[in-house]
matplotlib code that plots the C-alpha trace (Angstrom):
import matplotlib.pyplot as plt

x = [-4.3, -8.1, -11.1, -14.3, -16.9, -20.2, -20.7, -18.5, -16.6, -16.2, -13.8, -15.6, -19.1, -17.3, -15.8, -19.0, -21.0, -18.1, -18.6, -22.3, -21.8, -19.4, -21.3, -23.9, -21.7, -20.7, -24.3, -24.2, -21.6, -23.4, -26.7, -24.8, -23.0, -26.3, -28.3, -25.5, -25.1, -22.0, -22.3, -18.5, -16.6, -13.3, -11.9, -7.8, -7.3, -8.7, -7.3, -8.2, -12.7, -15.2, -18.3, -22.3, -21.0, -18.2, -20.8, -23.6, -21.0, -19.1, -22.8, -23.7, -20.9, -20.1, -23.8, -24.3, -20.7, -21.9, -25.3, -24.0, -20.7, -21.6, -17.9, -16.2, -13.6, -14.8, -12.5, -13.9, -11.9, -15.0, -15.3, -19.1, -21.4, -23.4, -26.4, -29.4, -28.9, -32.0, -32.9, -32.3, -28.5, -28.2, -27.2, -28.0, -26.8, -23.8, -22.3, -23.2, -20.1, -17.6, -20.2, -19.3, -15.1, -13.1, -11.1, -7.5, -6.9, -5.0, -7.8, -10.5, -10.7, -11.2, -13.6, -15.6, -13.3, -10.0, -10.7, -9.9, -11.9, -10.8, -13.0, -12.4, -16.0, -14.6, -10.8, -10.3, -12.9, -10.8, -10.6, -14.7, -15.1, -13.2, -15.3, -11.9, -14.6, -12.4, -10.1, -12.4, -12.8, -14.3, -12.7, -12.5, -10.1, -9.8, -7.0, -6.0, -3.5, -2.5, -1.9, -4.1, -5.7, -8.9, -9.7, -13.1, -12.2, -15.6, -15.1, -18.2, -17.5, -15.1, -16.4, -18.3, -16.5, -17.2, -20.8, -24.3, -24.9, -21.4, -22.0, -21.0, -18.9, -17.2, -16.1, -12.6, -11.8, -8.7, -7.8, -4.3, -4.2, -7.1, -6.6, -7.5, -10.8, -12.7, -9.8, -7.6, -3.9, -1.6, 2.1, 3.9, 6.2, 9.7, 12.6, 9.8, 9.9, 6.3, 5.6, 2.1, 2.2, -0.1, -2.1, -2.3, 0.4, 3.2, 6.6, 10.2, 10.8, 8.1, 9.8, 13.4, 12.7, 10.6, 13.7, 16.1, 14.1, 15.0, 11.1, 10.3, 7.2, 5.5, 1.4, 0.0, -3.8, -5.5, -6.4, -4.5, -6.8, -6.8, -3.0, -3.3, -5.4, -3.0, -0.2, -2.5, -3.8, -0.3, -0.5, 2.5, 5.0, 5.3, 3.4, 6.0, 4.7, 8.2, 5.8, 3.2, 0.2, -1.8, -3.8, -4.3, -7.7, -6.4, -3.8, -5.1, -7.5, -5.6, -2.3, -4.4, -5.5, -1.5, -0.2, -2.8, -1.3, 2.5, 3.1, 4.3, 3.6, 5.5, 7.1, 9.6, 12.3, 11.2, 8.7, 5.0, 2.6, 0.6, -2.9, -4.2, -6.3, -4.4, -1.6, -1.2, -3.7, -0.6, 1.4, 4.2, 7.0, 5.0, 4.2, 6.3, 4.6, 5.1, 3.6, 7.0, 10.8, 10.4, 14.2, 14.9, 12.6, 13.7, 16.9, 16.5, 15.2, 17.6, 19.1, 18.2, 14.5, 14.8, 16.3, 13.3, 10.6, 10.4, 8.2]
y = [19.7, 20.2, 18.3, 20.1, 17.3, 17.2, 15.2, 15.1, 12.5, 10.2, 11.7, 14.7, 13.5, 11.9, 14.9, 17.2, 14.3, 14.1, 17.7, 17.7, 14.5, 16.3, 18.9, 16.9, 15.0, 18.4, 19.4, 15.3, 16.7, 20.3, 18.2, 15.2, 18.4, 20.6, 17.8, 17.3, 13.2, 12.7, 9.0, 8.5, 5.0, 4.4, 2.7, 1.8, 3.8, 7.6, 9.2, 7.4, 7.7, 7.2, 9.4, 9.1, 12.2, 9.5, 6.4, 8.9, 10.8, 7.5, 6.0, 8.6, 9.6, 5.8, 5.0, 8.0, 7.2, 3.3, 4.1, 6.6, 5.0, 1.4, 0.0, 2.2, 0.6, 2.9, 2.8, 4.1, 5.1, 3.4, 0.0, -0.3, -3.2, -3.3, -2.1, -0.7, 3.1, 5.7, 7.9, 10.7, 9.9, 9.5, 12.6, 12.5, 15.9, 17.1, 20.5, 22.4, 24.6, 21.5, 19.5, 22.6, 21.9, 20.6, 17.3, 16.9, 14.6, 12.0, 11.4, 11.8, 7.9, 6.7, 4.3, 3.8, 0.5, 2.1, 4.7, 4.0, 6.4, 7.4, 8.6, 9.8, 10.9, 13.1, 14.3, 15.4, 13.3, 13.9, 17.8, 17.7, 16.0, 19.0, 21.4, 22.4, 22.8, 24.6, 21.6, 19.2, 18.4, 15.6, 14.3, 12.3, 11.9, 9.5, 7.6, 6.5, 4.0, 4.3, 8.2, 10.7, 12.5, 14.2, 15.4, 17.2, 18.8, 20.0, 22.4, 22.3, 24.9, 27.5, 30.7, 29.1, 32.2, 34.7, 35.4, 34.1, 35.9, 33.8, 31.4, 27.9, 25.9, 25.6, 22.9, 23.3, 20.6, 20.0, 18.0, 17.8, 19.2, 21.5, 23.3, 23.4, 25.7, 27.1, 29.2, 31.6, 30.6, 32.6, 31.9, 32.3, 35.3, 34.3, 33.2, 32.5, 28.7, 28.0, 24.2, 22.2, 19.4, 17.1, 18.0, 14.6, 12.3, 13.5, 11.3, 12.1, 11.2, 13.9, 16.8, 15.8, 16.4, 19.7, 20.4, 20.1, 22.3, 25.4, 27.0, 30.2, 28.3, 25.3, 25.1, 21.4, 21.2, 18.3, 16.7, 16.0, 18.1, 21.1, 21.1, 21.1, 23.7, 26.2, 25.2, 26.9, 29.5, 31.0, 30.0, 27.4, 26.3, 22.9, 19.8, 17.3, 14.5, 11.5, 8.9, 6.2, 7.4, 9.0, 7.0, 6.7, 8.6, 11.0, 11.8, 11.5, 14.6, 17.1, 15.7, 16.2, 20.2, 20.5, 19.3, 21.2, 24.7, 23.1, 22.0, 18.5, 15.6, 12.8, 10.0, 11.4, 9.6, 11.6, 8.5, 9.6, 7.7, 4.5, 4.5, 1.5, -0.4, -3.5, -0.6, -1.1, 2.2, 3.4, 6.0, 4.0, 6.1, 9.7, 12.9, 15.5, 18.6, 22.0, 24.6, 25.9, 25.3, 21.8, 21.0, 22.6, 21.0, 17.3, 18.2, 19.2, 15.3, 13.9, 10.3, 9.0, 9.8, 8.2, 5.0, 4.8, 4.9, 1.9, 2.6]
z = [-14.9, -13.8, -15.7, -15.7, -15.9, -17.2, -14.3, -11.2, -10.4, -7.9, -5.9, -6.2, -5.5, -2.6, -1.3, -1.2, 0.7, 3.3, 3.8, 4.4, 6.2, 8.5, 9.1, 10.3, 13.1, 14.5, 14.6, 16.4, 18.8, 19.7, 21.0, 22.7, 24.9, 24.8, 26.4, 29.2, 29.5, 26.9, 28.3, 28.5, 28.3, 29.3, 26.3, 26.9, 30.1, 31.9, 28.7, 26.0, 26.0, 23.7, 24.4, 23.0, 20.6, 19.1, 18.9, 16.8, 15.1, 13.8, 13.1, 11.0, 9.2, 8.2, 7.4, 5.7, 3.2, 2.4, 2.0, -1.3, -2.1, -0.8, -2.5, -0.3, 2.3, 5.2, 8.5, 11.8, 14.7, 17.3, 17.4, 17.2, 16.9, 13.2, 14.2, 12.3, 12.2, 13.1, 9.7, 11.3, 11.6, 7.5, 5.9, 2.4, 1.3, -1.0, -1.0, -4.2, -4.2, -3.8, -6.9, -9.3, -8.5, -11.6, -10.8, -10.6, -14.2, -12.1, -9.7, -12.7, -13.4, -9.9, -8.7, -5.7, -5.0, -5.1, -2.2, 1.8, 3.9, 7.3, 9.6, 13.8, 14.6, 17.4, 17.3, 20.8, 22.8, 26.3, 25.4, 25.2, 28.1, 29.5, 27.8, 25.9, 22.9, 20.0, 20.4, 19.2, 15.0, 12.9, 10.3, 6.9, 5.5, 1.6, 0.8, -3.1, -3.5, 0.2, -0.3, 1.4, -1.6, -0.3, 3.2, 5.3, 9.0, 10.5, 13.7, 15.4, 18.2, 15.9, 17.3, 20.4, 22.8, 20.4, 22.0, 21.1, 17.7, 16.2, 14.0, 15.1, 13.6, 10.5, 7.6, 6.0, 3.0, 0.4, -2.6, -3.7, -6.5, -6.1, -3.0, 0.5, 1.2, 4.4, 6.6, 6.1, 5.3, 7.5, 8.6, 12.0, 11.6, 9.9, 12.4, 15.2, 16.4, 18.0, 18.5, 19.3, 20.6, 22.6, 25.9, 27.5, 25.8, 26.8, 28.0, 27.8, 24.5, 23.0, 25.5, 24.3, 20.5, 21.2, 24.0, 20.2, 18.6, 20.8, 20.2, 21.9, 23.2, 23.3, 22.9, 24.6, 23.0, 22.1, 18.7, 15.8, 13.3, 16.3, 15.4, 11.9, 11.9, 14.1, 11.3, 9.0, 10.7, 11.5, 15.4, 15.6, 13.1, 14.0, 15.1, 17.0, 18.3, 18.6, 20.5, 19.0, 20.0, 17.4, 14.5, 10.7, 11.2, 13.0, 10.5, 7.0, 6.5, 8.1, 5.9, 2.8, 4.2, 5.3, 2.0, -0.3, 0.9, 0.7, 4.0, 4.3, 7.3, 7.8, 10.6, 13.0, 10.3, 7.6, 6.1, 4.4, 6.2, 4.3, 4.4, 2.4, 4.0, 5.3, 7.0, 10.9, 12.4, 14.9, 13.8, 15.6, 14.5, 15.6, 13.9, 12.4, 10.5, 9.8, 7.1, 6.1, 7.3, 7.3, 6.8, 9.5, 12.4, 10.8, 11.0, 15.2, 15.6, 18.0, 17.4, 20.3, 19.6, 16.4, 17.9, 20.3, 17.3, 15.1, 12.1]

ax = plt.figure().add_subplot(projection="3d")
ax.plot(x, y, z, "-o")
ax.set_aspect("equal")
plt.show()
């Protein structure tokens, strides 16, 4: 059931400031590239980097959040020092269209508090180092009672090779119950196994479960919401990814956009992944996700890659 209220709700009002909020870290990420020094870091090692885009991205979209919701537990992918944050980083805006939205009745009641927001300024970081620009998101994703209920992918370069008179970028945003908004949902032709998978993770264990899985091909791109969106979209079937690797904020919007149009993400096992705020940030146990058909996927999962991947 759906509450129209006089007033929008928290989860609501929370939703259409993520969106505006998003928008404005991928307009963050098109000057970072635009003025050519992305000031790269080498955080872990060559392939995992944090960029100027990730720094004023993360400032911006976690300033902007506690600013307007300042009970919000807000967890950034950067590990940044508390700094005062320029003005022009705060985005104060809320999406009108999202505003006017009824709200699910089970999420009508919820406070500020109860919410876990979690944010990966730049999905894709090595990818736009690479100037592989259409695999690169932002996203927010808002957890309630360690669920992933609410979710905002911004893609600042969709249509960057379709010439200059394209609009850039693009927002897309779901709340269970409600729906998922801001694409077109499209399916990969029935009886067609196309599988996404990771770019620059790879190992044995990840090419052994796809190997199970018998696809007619295999896409490697990067970022977890750049996959998400191809499940969508209709341009892979599923997303395996049977290694630890990827991370609670790099998981919990696109869930919420995957599970709004009935697709389902969970652990290679089969678990739903936590997202409360004390839960571990690996996704130790990997990825496994699909829009449709996903019995059948799961039930490709080798044993010996389940052995290897302790939840």
């Amino acid at each position: 059931m759906l509450i129209m209220a006089s007033s929008p709700t928290v989860l609501i009002r929370l939703v259409a400031s993520a969106y505006s909020i998003a928008q404005k870290a991928g307009m963050i990420i098109r000057n970072v590239m635009a003025g050519g020094d992305l000031g790269i870091v080498e955080k872990t090692s060559s392939i995992d980097l944090q960029t100027k885009a990730d720094r004023l991205a993360q400032m911006s979209i976690c300033s902007s959040l506690a600013r307007k919701f300042p009970k919000l537990t807000i967890i950034g992918e950067e590990d940044l020092p508390v700094e005062e944050v320029d003005q022009d980083l705060i985005e104060d805006g809320q999406w009108e269209e999202i505003l006017k939205k009824p709200c699910p009745t089970q999420y009508s009641s919820i406070k500020e508090e109860d919410l876990v927001v979690w944010v990966d300024p730049v999905d894709g970081t090595k990818e736009y180092t690479e100037g592989l620009l259409d695999n690169v998101t932002v996203l927010i994703g808002i957890a309630y009672e360690g669920k992933a209920i609410a979710g905002v992918i911004n893609q600042p370069y969709y249509n960057y090779q379709e010439g200059k008179d394209a609009v850039l970028g693009r927002t897309i945003w779901g709340v269970l119950g409600l729906g998922a908004f801001g694409f077109q949902l499209n399916e990969v032709p029935d009886g067609k196994h196309i599988i996404t998978t990771t770019r620059s993770h790879s190992n044995k264990l990840v090419n052994d479960c796809i190997s199970a899985m018998n696809p007619d091909e295999v896409l490697r791109v990067g970022g977890a919401g750049n996959k998400i969106i191809q499940l969508i979209e209709g341009k892979a079937s599923a997303y395996v990814f049977a290694s630890p690797g990827c991370k609670k904020w790099d998981t919990c919007a696109p869930e919420v956009i995957l599970h709004a149009v009935g697709g389902k993400l969970t652990d290679i096992h089969g678990n739903a992944l936590q997202y409360h705020k004390e839960v571990k940030h690996m996704n130790s146990a990997g990825v496994l996700a699909t829009l449709r058909n996903y019995d059948y996927y799961a039930g490709c999962v080798p044993e010996t890659v389940k052995n290897a991947l302790v939840p």
